[in-house]
PLY file of the C-alpha trace (Angstrom):
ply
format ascii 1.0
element vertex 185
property float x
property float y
property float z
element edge 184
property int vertex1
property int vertex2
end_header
93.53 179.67 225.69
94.35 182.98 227.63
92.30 183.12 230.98
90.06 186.20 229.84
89.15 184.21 226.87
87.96 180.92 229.53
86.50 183.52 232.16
84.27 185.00 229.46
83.10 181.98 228.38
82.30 180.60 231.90
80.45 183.77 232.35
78.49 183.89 229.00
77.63 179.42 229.57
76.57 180.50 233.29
74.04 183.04 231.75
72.82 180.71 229.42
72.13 178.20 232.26
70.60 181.02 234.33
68.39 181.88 231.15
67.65 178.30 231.07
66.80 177.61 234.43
64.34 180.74 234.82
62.62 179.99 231.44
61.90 176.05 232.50
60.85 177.83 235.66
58.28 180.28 234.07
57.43 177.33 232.57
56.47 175.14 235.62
54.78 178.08 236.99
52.59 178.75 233.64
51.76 175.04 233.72
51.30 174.97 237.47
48.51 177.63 237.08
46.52 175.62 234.11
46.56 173.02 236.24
45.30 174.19 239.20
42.39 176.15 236.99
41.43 172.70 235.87
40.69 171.33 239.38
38.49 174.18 239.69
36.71 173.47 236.37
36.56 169.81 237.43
34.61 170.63 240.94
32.57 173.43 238.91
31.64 170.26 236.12
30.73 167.96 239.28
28.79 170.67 240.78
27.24 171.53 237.71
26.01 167.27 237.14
24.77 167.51 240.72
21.89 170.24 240.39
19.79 168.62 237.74
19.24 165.63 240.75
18.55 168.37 242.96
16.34 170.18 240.95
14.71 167.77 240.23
14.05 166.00 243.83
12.63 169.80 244.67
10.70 170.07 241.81
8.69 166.97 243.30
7.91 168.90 246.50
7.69 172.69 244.83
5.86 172.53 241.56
5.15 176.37 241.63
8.05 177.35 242.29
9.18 177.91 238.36
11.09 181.03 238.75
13.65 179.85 241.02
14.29 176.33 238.92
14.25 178.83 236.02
17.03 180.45 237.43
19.57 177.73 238.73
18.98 176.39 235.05
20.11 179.82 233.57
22.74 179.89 235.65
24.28 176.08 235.46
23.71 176.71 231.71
26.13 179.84 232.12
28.77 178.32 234.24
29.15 175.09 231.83
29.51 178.14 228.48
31.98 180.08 230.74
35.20 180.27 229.18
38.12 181.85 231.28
38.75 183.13 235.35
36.32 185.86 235.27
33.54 184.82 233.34
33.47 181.51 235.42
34.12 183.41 238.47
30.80 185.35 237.60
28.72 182.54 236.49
29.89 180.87 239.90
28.72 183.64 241.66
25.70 183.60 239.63
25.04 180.14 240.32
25.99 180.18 244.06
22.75 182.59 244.47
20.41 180.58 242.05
21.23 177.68 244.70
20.49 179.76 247.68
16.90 180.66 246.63
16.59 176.67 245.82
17.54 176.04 249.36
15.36 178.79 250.59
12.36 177.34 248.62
13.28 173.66 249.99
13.40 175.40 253.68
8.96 175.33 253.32
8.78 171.82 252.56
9.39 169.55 255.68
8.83 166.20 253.60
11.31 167.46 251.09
14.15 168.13 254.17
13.71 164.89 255.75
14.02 163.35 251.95
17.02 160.95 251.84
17.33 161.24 248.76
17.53 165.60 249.24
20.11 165.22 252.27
22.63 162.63 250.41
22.21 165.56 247.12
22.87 168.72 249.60
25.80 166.88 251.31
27.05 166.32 248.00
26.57 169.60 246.87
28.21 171.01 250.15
31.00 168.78 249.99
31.61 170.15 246.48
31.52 173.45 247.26
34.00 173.10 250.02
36.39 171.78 246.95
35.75 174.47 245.17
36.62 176.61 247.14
39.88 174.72 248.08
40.38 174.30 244.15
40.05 178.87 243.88
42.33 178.98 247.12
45.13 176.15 245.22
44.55 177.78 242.10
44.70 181.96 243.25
48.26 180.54 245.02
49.47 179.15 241.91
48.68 182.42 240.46
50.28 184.67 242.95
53.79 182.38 242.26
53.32 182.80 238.71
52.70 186.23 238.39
55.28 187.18 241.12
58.02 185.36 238.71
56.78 187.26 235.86
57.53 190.58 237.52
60.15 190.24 239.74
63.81 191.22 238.48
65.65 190.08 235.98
63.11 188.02 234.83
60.86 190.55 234.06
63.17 190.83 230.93
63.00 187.19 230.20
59.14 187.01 230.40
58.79 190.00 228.78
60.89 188.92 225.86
59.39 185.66 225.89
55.67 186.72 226.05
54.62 185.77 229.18
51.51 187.50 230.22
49.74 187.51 234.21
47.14 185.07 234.85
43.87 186.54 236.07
42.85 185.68 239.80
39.76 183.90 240.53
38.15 186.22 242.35
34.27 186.64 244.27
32.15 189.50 242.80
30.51 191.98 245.37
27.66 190.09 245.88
29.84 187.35 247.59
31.34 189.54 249.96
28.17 190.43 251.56
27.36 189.00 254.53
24.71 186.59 254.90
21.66 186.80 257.00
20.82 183.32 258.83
17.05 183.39 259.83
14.94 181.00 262.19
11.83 181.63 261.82
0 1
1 2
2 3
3 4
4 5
5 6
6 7
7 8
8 9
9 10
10 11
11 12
12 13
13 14
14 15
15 16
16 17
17 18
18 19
19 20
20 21
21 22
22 23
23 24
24 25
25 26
26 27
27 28
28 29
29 30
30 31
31 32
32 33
33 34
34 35
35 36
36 37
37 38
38 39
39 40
40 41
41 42
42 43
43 44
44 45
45 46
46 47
47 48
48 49
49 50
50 51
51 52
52 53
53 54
54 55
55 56
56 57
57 58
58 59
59 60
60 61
61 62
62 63
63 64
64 65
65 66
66 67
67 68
68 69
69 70
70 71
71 72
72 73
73 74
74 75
75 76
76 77
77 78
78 79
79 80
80 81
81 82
82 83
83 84
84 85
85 86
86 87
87 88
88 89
89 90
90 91
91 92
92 93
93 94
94 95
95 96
96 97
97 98
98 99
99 100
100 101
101 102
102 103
103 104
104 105
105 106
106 107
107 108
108 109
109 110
110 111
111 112
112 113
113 114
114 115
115 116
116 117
117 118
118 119
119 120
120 121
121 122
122 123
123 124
124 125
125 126
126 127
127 128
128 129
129 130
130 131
131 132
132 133
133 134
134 135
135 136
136 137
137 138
138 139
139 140
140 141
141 142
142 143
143 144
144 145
145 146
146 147
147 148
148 149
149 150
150 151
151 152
152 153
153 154
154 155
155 156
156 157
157 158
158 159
159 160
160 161
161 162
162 163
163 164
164 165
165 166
166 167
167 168
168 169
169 170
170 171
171 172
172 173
173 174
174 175
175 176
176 177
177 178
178 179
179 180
180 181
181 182
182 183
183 184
């Protein structure tokens, strides 16, 4: 063999390998990205089996307060049918304020705050919601990585070629940005 003949075939294998090596990467990335939206969906699910208890333990204390139990229902019952980043994101977001007006209403009943069985449920609850929002921080990451690899040159052409589409971020609607008013009354 003539050395143009092996140099183009060393050059031709090492694209293959490249090709290789930035599809398995895309790869990793895509999968790192589902994964990371199902430790979010996990904490949402455990948050989610928590409020029933907590509903519940209020509804003992606040029987005429429908409206607000009314709405935390509505808007667990969203979250669990949410199917994808933004619709979850919104029925989070949703939730998040159903829970605040349940807190609010469980704020005028002293018995009901000195309840063991309401503290051990809102330290849940709070301890879930910190993972949640270390699941959206884990997961928005994974997202950035992934969607940076899509983009960035050459393997823009690869992806692009191969069908590899942006992941959507988790993000907080414009309710969530607000800030919130702590009164002690």
């Amino acid at each position: 063999m003539s050395l143009p003949i092996i140099i183009a075939i060393v050059i031709i294998l090492a694209i293959v390998l490249y090709i290789f090596a930035l599809y398995n990467g895309l790869i990793t990335s895509r999968l790192r990205v589902n994964e990371s939206w199902s430790g979010i969906d996990v904490q949402l699910k455990r948050r989610t089996d928590l409020i029933p208890n907590l509903v519940e333990t209020v509804k003992g204390y606040a029987k005429h307060e429908r409206e607000v139990f009314e709405n935390v229902t509505q808007a667990r019952s969203a979250l669990l049918g949410a199917t994808g980043a933004k619709a979850a994101a919104s029925a989070d977001n949703m939730l998040t304020g159903a829970l605040k007006s349940l807190f609010a209403v469980a704020e005028n009943y002293p018995t009901l705050r000195a309840s063991e069985n309401f503290k051990q449920l809102q330290e849940e609850l709070s301890d879930t919601e910190t993972k949640v929002a270390a699941s959206r921080q884990f997961y928005n990451s994974n997202v950035l990585d992934y969607n940076t690899k899509i983009q960035v040159f050459p393997n823009v052409l690869i992806a692009g070629m191969l069908s590899f589409k942006p992941a959507e971020f988790f993000e907080a609607e414009e309710a969530e940005r607000k800030p919130v008013n702590v009164k002690f009354e």
